[in-house]
C-alpha positions as CSV (number, residue, x, y, z in Angstrom):
1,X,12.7,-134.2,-144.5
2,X,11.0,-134.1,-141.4
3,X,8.6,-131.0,-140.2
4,X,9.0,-131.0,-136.4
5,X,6.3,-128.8,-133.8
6,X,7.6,-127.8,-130.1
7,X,4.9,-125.5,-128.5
8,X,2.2,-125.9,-125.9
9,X,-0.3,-128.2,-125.0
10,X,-2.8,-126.7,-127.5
11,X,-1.1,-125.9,-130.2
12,X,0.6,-129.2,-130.1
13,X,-2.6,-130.9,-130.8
14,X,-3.6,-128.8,-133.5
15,X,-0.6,-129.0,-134.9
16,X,-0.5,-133.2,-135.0
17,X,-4.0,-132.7,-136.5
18,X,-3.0,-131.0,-139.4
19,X,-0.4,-134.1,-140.0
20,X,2.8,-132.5,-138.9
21,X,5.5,-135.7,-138.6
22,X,6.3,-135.0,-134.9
23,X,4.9,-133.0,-132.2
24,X,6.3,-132.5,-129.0
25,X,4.5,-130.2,-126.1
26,X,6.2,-128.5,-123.0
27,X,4.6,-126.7,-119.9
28,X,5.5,-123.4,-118.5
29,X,8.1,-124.9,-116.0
30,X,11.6,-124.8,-115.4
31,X,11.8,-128.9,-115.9
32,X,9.8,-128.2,-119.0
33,X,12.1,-125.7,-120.4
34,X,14.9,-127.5,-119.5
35,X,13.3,-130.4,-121.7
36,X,12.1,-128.4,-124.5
37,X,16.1,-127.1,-124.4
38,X,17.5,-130.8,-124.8
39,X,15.2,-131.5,-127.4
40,X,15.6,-129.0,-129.6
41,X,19.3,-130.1,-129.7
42,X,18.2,-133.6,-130.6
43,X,16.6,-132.0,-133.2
44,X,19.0,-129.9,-134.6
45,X,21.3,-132.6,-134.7
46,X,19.3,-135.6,-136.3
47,X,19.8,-135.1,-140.3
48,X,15.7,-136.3,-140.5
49,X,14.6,-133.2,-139.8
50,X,14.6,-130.0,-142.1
51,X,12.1,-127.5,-140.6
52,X,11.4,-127.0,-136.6
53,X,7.9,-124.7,-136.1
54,X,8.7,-123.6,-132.3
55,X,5.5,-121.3,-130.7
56,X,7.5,-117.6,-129.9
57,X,6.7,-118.1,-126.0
58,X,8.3,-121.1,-126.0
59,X,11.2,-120.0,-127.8
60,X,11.6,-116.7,-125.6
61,X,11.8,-118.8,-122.8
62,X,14.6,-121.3,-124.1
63,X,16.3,-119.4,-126.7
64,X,16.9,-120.5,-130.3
65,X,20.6,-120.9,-131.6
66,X,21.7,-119.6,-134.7
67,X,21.9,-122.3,-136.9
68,X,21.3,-122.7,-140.7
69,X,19.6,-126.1,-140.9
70,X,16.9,-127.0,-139.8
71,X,15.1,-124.0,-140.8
72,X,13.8,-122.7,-137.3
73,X,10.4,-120.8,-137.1
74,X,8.5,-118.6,-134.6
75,X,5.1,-119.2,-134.8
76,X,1.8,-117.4,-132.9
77,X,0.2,-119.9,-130.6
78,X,-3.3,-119.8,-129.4
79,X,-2.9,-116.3,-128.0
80,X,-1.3,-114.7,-131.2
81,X,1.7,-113.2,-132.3
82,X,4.6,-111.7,-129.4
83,X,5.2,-109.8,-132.0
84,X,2.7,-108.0,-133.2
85,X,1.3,-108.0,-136.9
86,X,3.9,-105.9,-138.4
87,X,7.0,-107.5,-137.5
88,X,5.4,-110.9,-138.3
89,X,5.0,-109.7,-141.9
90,X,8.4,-108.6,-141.5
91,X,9.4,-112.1,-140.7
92,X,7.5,-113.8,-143.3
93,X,9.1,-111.6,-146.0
94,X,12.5,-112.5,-144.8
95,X,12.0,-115.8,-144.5
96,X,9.8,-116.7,-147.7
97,X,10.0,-113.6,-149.8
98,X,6.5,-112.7,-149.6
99,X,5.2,-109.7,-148.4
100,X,1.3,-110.6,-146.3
101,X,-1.3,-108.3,-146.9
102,X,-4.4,-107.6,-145.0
């Protein structure tokens, strides 16, 4: 199974440094969104890939369906967490089981 990135620019790059399979980066347009849209619907269709890492800006801007494989995760990009720290532990524990401490 295939670990899949979608983020920006930067985090794309780090991200294909580190050795993840496929890395695909989008800018902060409507074409790019538009693209980022159609490809996470590749991805969620091809049987090759079992987790998609999408940075949360990206995903606020195209939406993420609810689907139950591939395993879909938010992650920080180079500006940190949407979020904030406490409800990224929250997703952590729910998605892993593990509770981060600082």
């Amino acid at each position: 199974m295939k670990i899949v990135l979608m983020g920006d620019r930067d985090t794309a790059l780090g991200f294909k440094l580190a050795g993840v399979h496929e890395v695909y980066s989008f800018e902060e347009t409507p074409l790019e969104n538009e693209r980022a849209k159609n490809k996470l619907k590749e991805l969620i269709e091809r049987e090759d890939v079992g987790i998609v890492l999408i940075t949360e800006r990206l995903a606020q801007r195209i939406g993420i369906p609810d689907v139950t494989f591939p395993i879909i995760l938010q992650i920080p990009d180079k500006f940190g967490s949407v979020f904030g720290e406490e409800q990224l532990r929250e997703i952590v524990r729910k998605a892993i089981g593990v509770e981060l401490k600082r």
